[in-house]
C-alpha atoms as one frame of an Amber mdcrd trajectory, in Angstrom:
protein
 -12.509  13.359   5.188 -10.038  13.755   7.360  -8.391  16.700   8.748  -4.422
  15.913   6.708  -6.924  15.614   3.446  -8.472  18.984   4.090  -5.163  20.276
   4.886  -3.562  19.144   1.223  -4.114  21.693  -1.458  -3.988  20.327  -4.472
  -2.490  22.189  -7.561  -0.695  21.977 -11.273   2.612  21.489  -9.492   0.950
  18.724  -6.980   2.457  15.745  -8.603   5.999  17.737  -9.593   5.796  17.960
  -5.199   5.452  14.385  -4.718   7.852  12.900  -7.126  10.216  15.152  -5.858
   9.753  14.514  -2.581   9.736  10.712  -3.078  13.185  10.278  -3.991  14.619
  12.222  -1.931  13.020  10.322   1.384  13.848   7.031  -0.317  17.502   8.270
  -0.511  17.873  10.167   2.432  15.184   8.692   5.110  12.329  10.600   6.512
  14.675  12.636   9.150  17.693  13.231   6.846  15.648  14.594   4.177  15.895
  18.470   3.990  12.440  20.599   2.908  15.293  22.441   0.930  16.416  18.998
  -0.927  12.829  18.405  -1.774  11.804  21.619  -3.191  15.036  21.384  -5.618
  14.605  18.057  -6.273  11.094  18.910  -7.194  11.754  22.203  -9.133   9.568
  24.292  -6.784  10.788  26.491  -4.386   9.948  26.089  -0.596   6.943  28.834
  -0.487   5.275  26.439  -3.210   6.267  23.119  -1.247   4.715  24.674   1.810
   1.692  26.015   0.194   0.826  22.458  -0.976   2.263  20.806   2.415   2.709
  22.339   5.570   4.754  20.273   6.874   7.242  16.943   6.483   5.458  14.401
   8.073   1.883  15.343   6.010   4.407  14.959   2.594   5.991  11.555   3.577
   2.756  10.112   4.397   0.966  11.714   1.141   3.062   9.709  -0.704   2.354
   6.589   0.843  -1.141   6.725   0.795  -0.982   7.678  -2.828   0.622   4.757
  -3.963  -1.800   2.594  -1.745  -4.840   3.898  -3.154  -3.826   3.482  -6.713
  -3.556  -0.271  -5.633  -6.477  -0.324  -3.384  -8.843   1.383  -5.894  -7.808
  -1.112  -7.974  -8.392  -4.146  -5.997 -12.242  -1.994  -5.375 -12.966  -2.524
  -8.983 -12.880  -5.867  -8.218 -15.865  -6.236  -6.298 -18.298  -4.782  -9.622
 -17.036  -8.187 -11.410 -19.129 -10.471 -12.569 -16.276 -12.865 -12.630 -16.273
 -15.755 -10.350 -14.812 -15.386  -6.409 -11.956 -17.625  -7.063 -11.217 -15.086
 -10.246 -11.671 -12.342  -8.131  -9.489 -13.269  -5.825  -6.985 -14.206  -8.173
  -6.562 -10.752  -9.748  -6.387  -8.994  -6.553  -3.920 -11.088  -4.986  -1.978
 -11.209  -8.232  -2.428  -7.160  -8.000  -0.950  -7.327  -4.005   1.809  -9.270
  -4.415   3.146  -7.386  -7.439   2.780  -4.309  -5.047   4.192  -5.573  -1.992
   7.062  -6.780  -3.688   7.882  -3.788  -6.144  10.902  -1.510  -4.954   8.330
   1.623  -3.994   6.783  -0.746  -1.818   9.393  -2.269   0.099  11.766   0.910
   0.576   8.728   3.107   1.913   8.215  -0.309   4.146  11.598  -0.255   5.506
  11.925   3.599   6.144   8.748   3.502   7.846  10.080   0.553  10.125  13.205
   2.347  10.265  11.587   5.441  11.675   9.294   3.645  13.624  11.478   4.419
  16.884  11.850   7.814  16.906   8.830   8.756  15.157   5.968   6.388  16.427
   3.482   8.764  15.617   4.506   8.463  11.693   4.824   5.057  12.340   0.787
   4.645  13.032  -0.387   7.173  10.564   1.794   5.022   7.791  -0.261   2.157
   8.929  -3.761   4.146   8.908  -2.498   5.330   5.237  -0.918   2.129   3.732
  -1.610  -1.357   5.265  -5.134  -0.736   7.356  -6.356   0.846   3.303  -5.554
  -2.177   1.935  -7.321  -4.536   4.532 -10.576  -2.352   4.251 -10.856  -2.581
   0.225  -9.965  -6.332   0.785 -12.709  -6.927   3.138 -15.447  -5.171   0.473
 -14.187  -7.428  -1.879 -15.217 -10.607   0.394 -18.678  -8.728   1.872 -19.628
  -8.700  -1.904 -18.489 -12.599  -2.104 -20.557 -13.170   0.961 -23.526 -11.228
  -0.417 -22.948 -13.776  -3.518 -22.940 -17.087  -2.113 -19.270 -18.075  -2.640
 -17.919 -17.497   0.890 -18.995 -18.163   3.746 -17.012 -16.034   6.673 -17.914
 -15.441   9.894 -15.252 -12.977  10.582 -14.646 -10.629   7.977 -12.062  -8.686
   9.980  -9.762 -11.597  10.265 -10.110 -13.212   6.835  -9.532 -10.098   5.325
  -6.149  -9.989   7.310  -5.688 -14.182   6.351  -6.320 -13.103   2.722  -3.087
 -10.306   3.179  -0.866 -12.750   5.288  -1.170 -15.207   2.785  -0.096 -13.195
   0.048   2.960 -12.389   1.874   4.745 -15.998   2.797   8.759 -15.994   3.423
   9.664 -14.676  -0.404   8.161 -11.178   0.717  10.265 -11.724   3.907  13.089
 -12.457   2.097  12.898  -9.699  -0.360  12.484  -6.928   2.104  15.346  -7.953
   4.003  17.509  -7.551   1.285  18.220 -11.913   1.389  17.481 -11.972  -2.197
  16.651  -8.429  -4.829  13.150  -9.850  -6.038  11.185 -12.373  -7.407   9.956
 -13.890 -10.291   6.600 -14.128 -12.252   6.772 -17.932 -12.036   7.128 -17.400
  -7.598   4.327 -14.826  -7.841   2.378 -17.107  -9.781   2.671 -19.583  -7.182
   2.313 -17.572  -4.612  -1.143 -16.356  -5.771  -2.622 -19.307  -6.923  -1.367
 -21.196  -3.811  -2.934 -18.067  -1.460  -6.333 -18.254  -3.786  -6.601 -22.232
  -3.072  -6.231 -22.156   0.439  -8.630 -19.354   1.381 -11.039 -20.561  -0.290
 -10.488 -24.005   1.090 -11.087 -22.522   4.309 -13.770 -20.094   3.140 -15.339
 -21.020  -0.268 -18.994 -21.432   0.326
């Protein structure tokens, strides 16, 4: 466990926190947000904000990391299937590209890139709490293909990071960058099945 998680008391007004505290950095950006905005924005007042958080930087990346566990527990399940690896993958790449292109998603993406600068520290923890979560639950998922039979990988480390690239492609690109406001089912469609046939034309035992 580490020492933020010990730090994090949870309580009945946990969740109440976190909502309120997620709008108001998506509006406002991890500096401008004020602990005062977020306790009124959360119905709380700032002795129960700091009771459950002692600080800004453990709230902003609470929130990240809560989002990317609901996804990454999710993509976890996966490996306890008895479906076939090409299913498998399927439904967790489906899962990631929904994710990575859902409006949570890309505005905590861009503040954190935003902050990135002046706040490097944040910068890294985001990373330890969103993307590098991701790439570990991906890489069970192919260990347990591995253990299977239906991949054969050499380097889990780097597939597992293949596996996320290819998920992306330029319509994530585009969509964080504000070059278009989303995509469609049909694109993610494509984009998943596309992602699915390649790795495992590279990797399908």
């Amino acid at each position: 466990m580490t020492a933020r998680a010990e730090t994090i008391r949870k309580g009945r007004k946990y969740d109440q926190v976190l909502n309120g505290a997620r709008d108001i950095f998506l509006r406002d950006g991890f500096e401008g947000a004020s602990v005062d905005d977020i306790a009124r924005e959360a119905g709380v007042s700032k002795a129960t904000l700091y009771n459950y958080f002692p600080d800004k930087k453990m709230l902003f990346l609470e929130i990240c990391s809560e989002q990317c566990r609901i996804q990454a527990d999710a993509a976890f399940e996966l490996e306890h299937t008895n479906l076939p690896i090409r299913d498998v993958l399927r439904l967790g790449a489906e899962m990631l590209v929904r994710f990575l292109v859902s409006p949570f998603a890309l505005s905590i993406h861009r503040l954190a890139v935003g902050e990135a600068d002046r706040f490097p520290d944040l910068a890294r923890e985001f990373y330890k709490s969103g993307p590098a979560l991701g790439h570990a639950r991906i890489k069970l998922v192919l260990e347990a293909g591995v253990k299977r039979g239906e991949l054969k990988i050499d380097d889990i480390e780097i597939a597992s990071e293949q596996f996320a690239a290819l998920c992306k492609t330029d319509l994530w690109v585009q969509v964080t960058l504000k070059v278009r406001e989303t995509a469609t089912k049909e694109e993610i469609a494509h984009i998943v099945e596309n992602a699915v046939e390649t790795f495992l034309a590279r990797y399908g035992a």
